[in-house]
N, C-alpha and C positions, 0 to 999 in steps of 0.2 A: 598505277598512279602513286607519287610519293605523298608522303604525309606532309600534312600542311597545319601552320599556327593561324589560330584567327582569331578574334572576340569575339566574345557574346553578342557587343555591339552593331560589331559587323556583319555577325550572324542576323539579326532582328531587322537591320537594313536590306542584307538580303531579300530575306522574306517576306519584307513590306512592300519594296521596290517590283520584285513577282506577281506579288497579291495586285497591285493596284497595276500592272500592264498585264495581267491577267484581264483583271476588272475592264478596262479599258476594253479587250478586245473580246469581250462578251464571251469569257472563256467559263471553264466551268467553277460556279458558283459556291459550290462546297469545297473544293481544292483553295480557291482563294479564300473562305472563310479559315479553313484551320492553318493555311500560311499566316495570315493577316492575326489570326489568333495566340499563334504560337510567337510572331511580333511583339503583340502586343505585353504575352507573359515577360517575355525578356526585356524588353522595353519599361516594363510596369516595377520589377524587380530593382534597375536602376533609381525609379524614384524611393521606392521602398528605401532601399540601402541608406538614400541620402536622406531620408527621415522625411519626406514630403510626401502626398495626395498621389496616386495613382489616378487617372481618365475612371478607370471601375472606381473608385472610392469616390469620387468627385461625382458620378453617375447615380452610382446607389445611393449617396445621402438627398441628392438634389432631388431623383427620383420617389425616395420612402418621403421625403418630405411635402411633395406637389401631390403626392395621389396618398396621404394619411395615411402610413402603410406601418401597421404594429407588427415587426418583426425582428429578428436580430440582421444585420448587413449581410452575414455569412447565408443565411440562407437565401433573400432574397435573391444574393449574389448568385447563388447556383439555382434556387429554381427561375429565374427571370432571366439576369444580364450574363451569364453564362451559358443556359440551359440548349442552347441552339450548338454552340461550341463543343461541349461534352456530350452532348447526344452522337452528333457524327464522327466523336474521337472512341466512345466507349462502348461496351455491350458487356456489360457487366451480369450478373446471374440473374437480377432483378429488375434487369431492365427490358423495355419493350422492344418488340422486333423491328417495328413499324412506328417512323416520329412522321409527326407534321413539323412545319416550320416556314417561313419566309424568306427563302435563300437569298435573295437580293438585300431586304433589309438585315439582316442579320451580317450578311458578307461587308457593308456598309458601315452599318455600327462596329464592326470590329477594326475595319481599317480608318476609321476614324478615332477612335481612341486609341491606336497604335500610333498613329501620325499624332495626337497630342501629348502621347508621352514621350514620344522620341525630341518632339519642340522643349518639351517642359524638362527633357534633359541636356540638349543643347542647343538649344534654340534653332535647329536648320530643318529639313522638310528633305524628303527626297527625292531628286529629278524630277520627280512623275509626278507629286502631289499637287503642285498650280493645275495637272491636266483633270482629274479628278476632282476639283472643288470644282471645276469650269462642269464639268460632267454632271456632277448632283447641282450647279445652279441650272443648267440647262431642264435638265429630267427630272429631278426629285426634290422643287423646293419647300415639298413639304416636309425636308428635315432641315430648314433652315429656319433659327433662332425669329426672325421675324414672318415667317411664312402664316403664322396662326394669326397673327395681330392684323396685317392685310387681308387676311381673306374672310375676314368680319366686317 
């Protein structure tokens, strides 16, 4: 195969576009979290560069903030809004053999904050992402912004 040019951009579309018709067809759940994760780093990276909020920046502070959480962002970031991410990327010398985790939620928050920085960097969505919000309104609207306010 010949060598090929592509963006980062392209690249993060790729792998969000996978993750989420993975997702869709009830493929496996950790392959889509570290596509959808590795999205989201290259995607996150873009807001970076342009000097604005990252989806994890915007997460972590709204998050340390709602649940009174004394800590710096950097760590929160890796033991909480990462910890699922770099568990199944890493096995470091001091790490555990054996993780627990929530693959559906996790797979979820990842491709959700990938698809909001990809908007918050150009405002578009990718083919698949109308079929996935239809997907978590159907199945999961307990991660939707009013789902806690109804069901009190």
């Amino acid at each position: 195969m010949a060598q090929i040019k592509i963006s980062k951009l392209d690249i993060a579309v790729n792998h969000l576009q996978m993750a989420i018709d993975m997702f869709l067809k009830n493929q496996d759940l950790l392959c889509i979290l570290t596509l959808a994760g590795a999205a989201d780093e290259i995607l996150g990276q873009y807001a970076t560069r342009a000097g604005e909020k990252t989806m994890l920046d915007l997460l972590c502070s709204s998050l340390k903030k709602e649940h009174s959480m004394n800590m710096t962002d950097k760590t929160f970031k890796w033991e909480y809004l990462n910890k699922a991410k770099n568990s199944i990327k890493h096995f470091n010398e001091k790490d555990v053999e054996v993780i627990e985790l929530d693959p559906e939620a996790e797979a979820l928050s990842m491709l959700i904050r990938a698809i909001g920085n990809l908007y918050s960097h150009d405002k578009t969505v990718t083919y698949n992402t109308p079929a996935l919000m239809e997907w978590i309104y159907e199945n999961r609207k307990d991660l939707l912004p009013y789902a806690q306010s109804q069901s009190t």
